[in-house]
C-alpha positions in Angstrom: -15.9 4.7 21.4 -15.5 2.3 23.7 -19.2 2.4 23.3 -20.3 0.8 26.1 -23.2 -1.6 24.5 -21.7 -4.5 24.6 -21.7 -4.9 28.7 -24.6 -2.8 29.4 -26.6 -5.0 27.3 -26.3 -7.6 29.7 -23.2 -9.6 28.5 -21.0 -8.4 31.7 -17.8 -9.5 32.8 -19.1 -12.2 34.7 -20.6 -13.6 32.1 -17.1 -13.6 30.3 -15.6 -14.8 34.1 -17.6 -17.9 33.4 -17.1 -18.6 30.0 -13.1 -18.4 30.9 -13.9 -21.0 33.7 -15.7 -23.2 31.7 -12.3 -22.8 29.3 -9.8 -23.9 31.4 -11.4 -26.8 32.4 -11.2 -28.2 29.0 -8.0 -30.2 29.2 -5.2 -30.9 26.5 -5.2 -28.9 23.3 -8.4 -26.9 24.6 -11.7 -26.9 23.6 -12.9 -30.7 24.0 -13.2 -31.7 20.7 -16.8 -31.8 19.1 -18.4 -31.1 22.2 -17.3 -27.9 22.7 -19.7 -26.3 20.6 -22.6 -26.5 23.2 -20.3 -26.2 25.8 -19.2 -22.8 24.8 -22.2 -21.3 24.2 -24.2 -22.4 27.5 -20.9 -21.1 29.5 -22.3 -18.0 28.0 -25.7 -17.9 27.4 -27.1 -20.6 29.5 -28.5 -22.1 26.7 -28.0 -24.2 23.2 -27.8 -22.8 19.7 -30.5 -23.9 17.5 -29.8 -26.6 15.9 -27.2 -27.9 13.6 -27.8 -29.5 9.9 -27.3 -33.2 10.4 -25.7 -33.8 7.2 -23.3 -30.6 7.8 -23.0 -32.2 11.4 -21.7 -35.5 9.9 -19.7 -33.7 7.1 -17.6 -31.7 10.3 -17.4 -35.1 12.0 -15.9 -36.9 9.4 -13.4 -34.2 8.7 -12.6 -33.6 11.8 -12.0 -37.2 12.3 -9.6 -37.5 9.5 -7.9 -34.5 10.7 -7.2 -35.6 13.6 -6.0 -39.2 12.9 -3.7 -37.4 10.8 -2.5 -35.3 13.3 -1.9 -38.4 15.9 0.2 -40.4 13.4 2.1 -37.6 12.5 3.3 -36.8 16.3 3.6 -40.7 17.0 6.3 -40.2 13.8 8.2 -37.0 15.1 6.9 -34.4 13.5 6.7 -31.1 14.7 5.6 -28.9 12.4 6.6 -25.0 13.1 3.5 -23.0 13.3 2.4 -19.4 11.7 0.1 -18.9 14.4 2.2 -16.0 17.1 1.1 -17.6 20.2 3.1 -20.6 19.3 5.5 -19.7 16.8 8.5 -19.7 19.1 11.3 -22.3 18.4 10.2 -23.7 21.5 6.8 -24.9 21.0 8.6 -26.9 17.8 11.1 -28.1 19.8 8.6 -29.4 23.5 6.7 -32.4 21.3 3.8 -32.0 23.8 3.3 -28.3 23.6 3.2 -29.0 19.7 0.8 -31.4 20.1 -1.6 -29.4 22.4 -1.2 -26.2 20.1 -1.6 -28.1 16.8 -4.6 -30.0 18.4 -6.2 -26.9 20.1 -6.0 -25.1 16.5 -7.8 -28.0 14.7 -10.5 -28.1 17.4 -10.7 -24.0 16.7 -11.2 -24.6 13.3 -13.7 -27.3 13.8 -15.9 -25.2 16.5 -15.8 -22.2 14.2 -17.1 -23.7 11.2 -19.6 -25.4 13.4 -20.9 -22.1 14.4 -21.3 -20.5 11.2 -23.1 -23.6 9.9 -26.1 -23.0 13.3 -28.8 -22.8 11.9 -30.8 -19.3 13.0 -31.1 -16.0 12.0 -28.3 -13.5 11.4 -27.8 -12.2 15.3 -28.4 -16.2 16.6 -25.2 -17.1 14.2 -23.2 -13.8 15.2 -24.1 -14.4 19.0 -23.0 -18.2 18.8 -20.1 -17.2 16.6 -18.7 -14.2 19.7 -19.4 -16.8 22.4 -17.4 -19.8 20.5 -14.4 -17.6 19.5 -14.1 -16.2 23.7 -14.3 -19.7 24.6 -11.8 -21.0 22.3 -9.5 -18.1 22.7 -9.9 -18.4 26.3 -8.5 -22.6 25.9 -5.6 -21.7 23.9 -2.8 -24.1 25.5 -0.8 -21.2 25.4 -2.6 -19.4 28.7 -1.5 -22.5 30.6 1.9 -22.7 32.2 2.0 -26.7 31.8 1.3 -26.4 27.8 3.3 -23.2 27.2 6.8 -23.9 25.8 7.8 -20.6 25.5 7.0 -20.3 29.6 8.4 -23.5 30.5 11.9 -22.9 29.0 12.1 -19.4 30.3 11.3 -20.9 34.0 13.8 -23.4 33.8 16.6 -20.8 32.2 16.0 -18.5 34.9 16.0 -20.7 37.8 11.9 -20.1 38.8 12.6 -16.3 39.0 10.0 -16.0 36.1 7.6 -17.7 37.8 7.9 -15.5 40.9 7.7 -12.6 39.4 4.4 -13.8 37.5 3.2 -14.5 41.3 3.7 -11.2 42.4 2.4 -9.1 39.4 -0.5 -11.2 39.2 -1.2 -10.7 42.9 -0.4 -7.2 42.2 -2.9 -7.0 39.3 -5.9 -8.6 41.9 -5.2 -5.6 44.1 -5.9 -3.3 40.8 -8.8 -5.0 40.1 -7.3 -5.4 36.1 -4.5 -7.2 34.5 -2.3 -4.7 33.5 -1.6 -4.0 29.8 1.5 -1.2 30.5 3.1 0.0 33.3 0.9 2.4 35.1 3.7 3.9 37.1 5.4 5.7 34.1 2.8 7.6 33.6 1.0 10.6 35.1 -1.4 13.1 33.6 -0.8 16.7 33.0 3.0 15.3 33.6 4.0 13.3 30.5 0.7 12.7 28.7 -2.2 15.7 28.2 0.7 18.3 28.4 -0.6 20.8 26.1 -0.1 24.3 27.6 -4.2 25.7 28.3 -6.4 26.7 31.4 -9.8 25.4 32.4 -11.6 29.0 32.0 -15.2 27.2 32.8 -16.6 24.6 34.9 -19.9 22.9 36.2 -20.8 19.3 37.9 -20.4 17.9 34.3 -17.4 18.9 32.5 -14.4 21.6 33.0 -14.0 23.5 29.6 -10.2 23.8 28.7 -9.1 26.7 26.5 -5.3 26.3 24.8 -2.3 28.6 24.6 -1.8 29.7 21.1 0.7 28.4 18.9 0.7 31.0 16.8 0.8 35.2 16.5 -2.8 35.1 15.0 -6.1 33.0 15.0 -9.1 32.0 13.1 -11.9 34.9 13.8 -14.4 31.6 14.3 -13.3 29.8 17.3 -12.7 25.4 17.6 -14.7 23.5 20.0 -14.2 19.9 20.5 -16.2 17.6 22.5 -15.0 13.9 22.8 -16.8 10.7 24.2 -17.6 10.9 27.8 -17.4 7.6 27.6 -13.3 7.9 27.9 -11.0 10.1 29.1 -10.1 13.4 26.3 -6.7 13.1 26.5 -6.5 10.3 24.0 -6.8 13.6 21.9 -3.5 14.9 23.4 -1.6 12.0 24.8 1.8 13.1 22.7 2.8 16.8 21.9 3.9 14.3 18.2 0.4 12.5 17.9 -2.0 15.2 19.5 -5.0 16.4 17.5 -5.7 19.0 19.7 -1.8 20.7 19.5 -2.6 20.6 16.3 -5.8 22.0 15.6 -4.1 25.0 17.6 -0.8 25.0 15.7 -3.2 25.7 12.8 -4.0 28.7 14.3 -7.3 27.4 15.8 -8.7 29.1 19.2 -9.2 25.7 20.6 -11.0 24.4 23.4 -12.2 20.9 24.4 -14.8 19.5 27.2 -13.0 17.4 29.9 -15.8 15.3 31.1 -16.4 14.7 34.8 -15.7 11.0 35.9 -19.1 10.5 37.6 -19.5 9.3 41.3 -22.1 8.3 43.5 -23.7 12.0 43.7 -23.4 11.7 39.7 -25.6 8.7 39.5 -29.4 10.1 38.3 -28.0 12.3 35.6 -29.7 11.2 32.4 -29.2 12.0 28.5 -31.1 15.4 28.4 -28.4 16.5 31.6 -25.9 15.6 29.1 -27.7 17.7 26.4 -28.5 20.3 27.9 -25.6 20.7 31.2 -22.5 20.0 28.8 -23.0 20.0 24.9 -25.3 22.8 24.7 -23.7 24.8 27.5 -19.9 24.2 26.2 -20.9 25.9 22.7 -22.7 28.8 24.5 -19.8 29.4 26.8 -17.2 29.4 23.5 -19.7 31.4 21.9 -19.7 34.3 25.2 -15.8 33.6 25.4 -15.1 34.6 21.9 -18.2 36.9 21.0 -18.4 34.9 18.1 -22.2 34.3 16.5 -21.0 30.9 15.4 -18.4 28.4 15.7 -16.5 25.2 14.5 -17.4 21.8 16.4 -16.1 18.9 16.8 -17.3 15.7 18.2 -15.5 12.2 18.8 -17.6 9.1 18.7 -19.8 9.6 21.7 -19.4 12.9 21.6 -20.4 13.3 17.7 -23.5 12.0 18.7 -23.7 14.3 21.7 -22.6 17.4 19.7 -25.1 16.8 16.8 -28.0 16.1 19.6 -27.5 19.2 21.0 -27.2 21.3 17.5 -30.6 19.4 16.8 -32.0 20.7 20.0 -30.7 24.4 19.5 -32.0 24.4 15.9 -35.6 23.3 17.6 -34.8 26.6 19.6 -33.9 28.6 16.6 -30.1 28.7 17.0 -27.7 27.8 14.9 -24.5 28.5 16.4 -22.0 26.1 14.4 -19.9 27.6 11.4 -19.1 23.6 10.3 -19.3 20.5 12.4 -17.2 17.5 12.4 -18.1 13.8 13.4 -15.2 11.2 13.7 -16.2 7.5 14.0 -19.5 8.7 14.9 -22.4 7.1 15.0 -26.4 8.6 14.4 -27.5 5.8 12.2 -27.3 2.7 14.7 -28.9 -0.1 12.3 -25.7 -1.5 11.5 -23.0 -1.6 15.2 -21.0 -4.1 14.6 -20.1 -6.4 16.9 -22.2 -4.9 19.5 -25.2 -5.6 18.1 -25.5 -8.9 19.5 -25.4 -7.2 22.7 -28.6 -5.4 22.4 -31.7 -6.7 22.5 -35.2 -5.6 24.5 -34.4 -7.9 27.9 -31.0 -6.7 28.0 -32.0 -3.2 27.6 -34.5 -3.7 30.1 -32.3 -5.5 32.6 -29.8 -2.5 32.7 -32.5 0.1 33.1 -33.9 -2.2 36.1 -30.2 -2.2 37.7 -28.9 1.4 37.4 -31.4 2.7 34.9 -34.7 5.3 36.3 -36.8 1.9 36.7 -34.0 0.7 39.6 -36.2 -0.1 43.0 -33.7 1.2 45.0 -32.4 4.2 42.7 -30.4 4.9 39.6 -26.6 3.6 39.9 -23.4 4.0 37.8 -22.2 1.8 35.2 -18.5 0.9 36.3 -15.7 1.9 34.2 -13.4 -0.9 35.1 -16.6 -3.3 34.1 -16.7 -1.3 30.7 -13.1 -1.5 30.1 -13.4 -5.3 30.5 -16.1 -5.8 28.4 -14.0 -3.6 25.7 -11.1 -5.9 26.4 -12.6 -8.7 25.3 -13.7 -7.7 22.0 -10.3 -8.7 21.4 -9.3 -10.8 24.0 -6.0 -12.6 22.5 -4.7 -8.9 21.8 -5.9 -7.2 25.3 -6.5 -9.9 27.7 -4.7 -13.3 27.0 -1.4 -11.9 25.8 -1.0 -9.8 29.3 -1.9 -13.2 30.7 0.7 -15.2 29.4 3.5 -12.4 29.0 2.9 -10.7 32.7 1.8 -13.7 34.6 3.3 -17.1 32.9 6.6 -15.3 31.8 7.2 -12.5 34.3 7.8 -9.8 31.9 6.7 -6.4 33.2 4.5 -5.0 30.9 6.5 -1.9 28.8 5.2 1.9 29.1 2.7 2.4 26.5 0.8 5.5 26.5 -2.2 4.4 24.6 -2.7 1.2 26.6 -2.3 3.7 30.0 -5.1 6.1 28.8 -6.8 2.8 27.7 -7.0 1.6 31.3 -8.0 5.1 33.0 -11.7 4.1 33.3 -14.4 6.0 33.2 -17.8 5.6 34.9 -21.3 6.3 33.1 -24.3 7.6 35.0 -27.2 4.8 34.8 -30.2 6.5 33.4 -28.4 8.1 30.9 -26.8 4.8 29.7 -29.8 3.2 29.9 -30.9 6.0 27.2 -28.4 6.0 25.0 -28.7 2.1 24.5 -32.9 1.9 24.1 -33.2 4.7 21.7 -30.0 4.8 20.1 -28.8 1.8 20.4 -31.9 -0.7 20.2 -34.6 1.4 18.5 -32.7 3.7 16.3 -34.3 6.5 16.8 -32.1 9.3 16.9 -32.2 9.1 12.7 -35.8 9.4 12.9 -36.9 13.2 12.7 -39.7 14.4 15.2 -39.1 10.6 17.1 -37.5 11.7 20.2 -38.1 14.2 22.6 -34.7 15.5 23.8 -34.2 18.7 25.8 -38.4 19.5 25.8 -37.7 19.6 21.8 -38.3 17.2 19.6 -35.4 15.8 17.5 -34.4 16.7 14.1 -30.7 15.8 12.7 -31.7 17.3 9.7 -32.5 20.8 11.0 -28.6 21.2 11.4 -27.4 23.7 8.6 -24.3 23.8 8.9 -21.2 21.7 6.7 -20.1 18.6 8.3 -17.1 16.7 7.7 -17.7 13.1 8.5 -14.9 10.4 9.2 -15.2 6.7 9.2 -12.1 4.4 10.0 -12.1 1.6 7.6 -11.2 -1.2 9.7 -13.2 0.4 12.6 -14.5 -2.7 15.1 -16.8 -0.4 17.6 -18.3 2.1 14.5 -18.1 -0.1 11.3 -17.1 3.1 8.5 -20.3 1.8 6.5 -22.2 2.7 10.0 -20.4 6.4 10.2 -20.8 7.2 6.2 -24.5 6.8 6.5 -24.8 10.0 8.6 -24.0 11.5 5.2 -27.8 10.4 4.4 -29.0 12.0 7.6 -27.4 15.7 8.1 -29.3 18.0 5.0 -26.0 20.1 5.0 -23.4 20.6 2.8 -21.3 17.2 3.1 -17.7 15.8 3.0 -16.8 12.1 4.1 -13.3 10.9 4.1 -12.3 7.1 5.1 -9.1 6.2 6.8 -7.4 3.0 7.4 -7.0 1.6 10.4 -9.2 0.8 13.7 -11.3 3.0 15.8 -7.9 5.3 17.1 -5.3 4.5 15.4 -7.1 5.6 12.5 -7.8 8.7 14.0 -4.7 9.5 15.7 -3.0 9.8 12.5 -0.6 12.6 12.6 0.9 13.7 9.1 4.3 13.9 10.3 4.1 9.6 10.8 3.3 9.4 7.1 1.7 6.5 7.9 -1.5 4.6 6.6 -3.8 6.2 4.3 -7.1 7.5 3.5 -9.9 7.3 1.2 -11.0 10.9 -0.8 -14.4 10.5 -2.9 -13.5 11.6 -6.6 -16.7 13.7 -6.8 -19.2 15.4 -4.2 -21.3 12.8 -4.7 -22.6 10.5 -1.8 -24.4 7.5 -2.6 -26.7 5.5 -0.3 -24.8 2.5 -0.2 -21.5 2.9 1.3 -19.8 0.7 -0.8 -20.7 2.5 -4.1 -19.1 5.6 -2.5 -15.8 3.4 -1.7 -15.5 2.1 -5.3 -15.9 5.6 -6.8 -12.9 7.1 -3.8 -9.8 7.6 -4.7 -6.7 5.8 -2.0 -4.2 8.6 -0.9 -1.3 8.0 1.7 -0.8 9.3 4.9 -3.1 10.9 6.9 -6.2 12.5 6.5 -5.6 15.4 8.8 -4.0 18.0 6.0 -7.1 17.4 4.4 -9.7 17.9 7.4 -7.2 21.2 8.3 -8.1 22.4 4.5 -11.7 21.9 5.1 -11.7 23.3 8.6 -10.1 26.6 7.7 -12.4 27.4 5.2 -15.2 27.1 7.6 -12.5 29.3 10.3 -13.2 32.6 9.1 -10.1 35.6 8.5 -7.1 36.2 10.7 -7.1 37.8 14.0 -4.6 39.0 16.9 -4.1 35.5 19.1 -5.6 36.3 22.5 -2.9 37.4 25.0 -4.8 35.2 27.8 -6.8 32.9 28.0 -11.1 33.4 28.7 -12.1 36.7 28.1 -16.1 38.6 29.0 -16.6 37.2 32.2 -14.6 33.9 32.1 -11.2 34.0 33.5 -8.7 30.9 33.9 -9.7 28.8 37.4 -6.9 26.2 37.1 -4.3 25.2 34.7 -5.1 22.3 32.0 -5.6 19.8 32.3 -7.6 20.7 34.9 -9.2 18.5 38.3 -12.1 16.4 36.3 -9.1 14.3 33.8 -7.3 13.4 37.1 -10.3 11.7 38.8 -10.2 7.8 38.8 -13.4 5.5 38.1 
């Protein structure tokens, strides 16, 4: 999801900004040796870790001493030892003695500050906080995002006569006109062109989302029809960015009557909408408009990180109002139970909640506000800053080298803004206090909250190497929703392991050998069963026996009232943050 906790709790991009600073100002081989540890984490937090063991302290020292001794005598002697590590594995880092020197120095001092952090002593989110804030800084001093240090860069300068360089100049001024360094080229791409080309209509619409309905794929349909609601926290298209890799081509090539929200990118006029707008305005209203569409009693639902937990908030609230309108629901890489969220729990914490609902949140003096998508995107960037920040660095800006068409990495970029209030929601009570497990807690909608008033069947997906919603975190909705259950695991991260199409025959999945779902995740994992390829043939099984019998397709699209206002993929995907 690029679940947007980590900046909204109050570790923004500036915060980041200065840490970087603080980086480059730490000379050769990065990192200034023992130092650094403090450094690092009061170019973050503004203030030092607790305190470090003394006789671990002196153990590190000593170590570190002798390592690098040995490294000094061994460059006085010649040797340049080829390293494994992809930033400086190049022939030419072997070959420049200085460059080997800085990048063999820069990864002992790594090592060095990242055993010093795990040996703070404090609790659990101290050492995890100290742990983020060490690795940014010390990715952020690798000699490779310096032209002097970086072989690689050097030699291709001098091959090509400075052109390199000049055309590093002018993308990186190019990129500070965007406001972004760029991570494909933005210009190949164009949507409703050559990504979210799946033929549909937007057959309803209202200030918060356009519903799109899909042309059918096929001569007849399910009788129950497919409703799928992803995060609003990105743009849906991730869900259709290939007609090869697209979910939602085919969910309707299975002979699903398919329709997804396509959220709103909210402005200025957008800015007070709150959690129970979102509830009530777009989850709850997109299953009553499929339900009018299709004069079906129930129907299948679908929701993608955010928009699981969206989706099963507003089933909750309906089944307060007793309705029960979904024939199964799915949840991929969702999150209800929020007392394990990985990495971004050492984002959240009361005076980081508090500060965002004092800047944009319903406690703002001079108003709610909007939570930037470009300031999210960063933030999400630099979960994994050598992949999506420092390798555009070096490659666009030290090198030259346009950055290649990538689809993912385009829809990646296309930011999307979040209303304050209902941000500032989402991260107290979900987020921070965990409430949204908790039946009768929370008052949502004028109803109060109850996950486990939700009858229907729910598939539930967890990706196993998932970074933003740890699998662990998504199997123990299995423990909250009192239907009938299925949980499958895939490999990969948060959507690669979703966007898994069977065709690829790539990856695998994980398939419990019995219907039997344990509390602890990990007693469910060593009972499943590893298949390969995807786990979409088996969610298409599941999902169809939940569809209901064959019907004629629809010759048009809407139907009762609802007629087609634009073609998909409609006005509200196009919008920029």
């Amino acid at each position: 999801m690029q679940s947007a906790a980590a900046n909204a709790a109050g570790f923004s991009a500036e915060d980041m900004g200065r840490a970087i600073r603080e980086a480059m100002g730490a000379g050769l081989g990065g990192l200034g040796g023992l130092d650094g540890l403090g450094d690092a984490v009061q170019s973050v937090f503004g203030t030092m870790p607790p305190s470090l063991d003394p006789a671990v302290m002196a153990q590190l020292q000593t170590e570190y001493l002798e390592e690098a001794a040995a490294l000094w005598n061994g460059t006085l002697q010649g040797e340049a030892t080829p390293l494994k590590d992809r930033r400086f594995a190049g022939t030419d880092w072997a070959a420049n003695p200085l460059s080997n020197f800085s990048a063999r120095l820069y990864l002992l001092n790594a090592r060095t500050l990242g055993r010093m952090a795990d040996a703070v002593e404090g609790d659990d989110k101290t050492r995890a906080r100290v742990r983020f804030a060490v690795q940014q800084w010390v990715d952020a001093s690798a000699p490779s995002n310096f032209l002097a240090l970086n072989a690689d860069a050097l030699k291709l300068a001098v091959d090509s006569g400075g052109e390199s360089i000049t055309r590093g100049v002018q993308q990186l001024l190019a990129d500070m006109q965007r406001g972004h360094v760029s991570q494909t080229d933005e210009s190949a791409f164009e949507v409703g062109v050559n990504v979210a080309t799946s033929e549909g209509s937007v057959v309803f619409e209202n200030e918060f989302f356009q519903l799109l309905e899909y042309k059918p794929l096929t001569s007849q349909v399910h009788e129950k029809p497919f409703l799928l609601i992803p995060p609003c926290i990105n743009k849906y298209y991730i869900l259709d960015l290939q007609p090869e890799n697209s979910l939602i081509r085919y969910a309707v090539e299975q002979g699903h009557r398919t329709f997804v929200v396509s959220w709103r990118n909210p402005d200025a006029e957008c800015a007070a909408w709150d959690w129970d707008d979102y509830i009530e305005q777009a989850g709850i209203k997109a299953i009553h408009v499929v339900q009018e569409i299709c004069g079906a009693k129930t129907i299948n639902a679908l929701g993608f990180c955010v928009g699981g937990t969206i989706l099963s908030t507003a089933l909750a609230v309906l089944a307060a109002r007793g309705e029960q309108p979904a024939a199964s629901v799915t949840l991929l890489t969702t999150l209800l139970d929020f007392s394990d969220t990985g990495i971004l729990d050492i984002f959240v914490d009361e005076p980081s909640v508090q500060l965002r609902e004092a800047t944009i949140g319903t406690k703002c003096p001079t108003g709610p506000g909007l939570l930037r998508g470009q300031e999210l995107a960063t933030t999400f960037s630099f979960l994994r800053p050598n992949d999506l920040v420092w390798n555009y660095v070096v490659a666009n800006y030290l090198k030259g080298e346009a950055p290649p068409a990538f689809d993912l990495l385009y829809w990646n970029g296309d930011a999307t803004n979040l209303p304050g209030p209902m941000y500032a929601w989402y991260l107290r009570h979900a987020y921070l206090q965990n409430e949204l497990r908790k039946p009768g807690v929370l008052t949502v909608c004028g109803e109060k909250l109850d996950l486990g008033a939700i009858k229907a069947p729910v598939y539930i997906y967890g990706s196993r190497e998932d970074h933003i919603v740890p699998w662990e975190a998504a199997y123990r909705s299995t423990q909250i929703m009192k239907g009938k259950k299925r949980f499958v695991l895939g490999a990969s991260g948060h959507i690669a392991g979703v966007i898994n199409p069977p065709a690829k025959n790539k990856r695998s999945h994980w398939i419990g050998k019995t219907d039997a779902l344990p509390a602890r995740p990990q007693d469910w994992l060593d009972a499943a069963t590893e298949l390969p390829g995807s786990w979409w043939t088996d969610w298409s099984r599941w999902l169809a026996g939940h569809a209901g019998p064959m019907k004629a397709a629809p010759r048009k699209p809407g139907g009762r009232g609802y007629a087609a206002i634009e073609p998909a993929p409609g006005r509200y995907v196009k919008a920029k943050a």
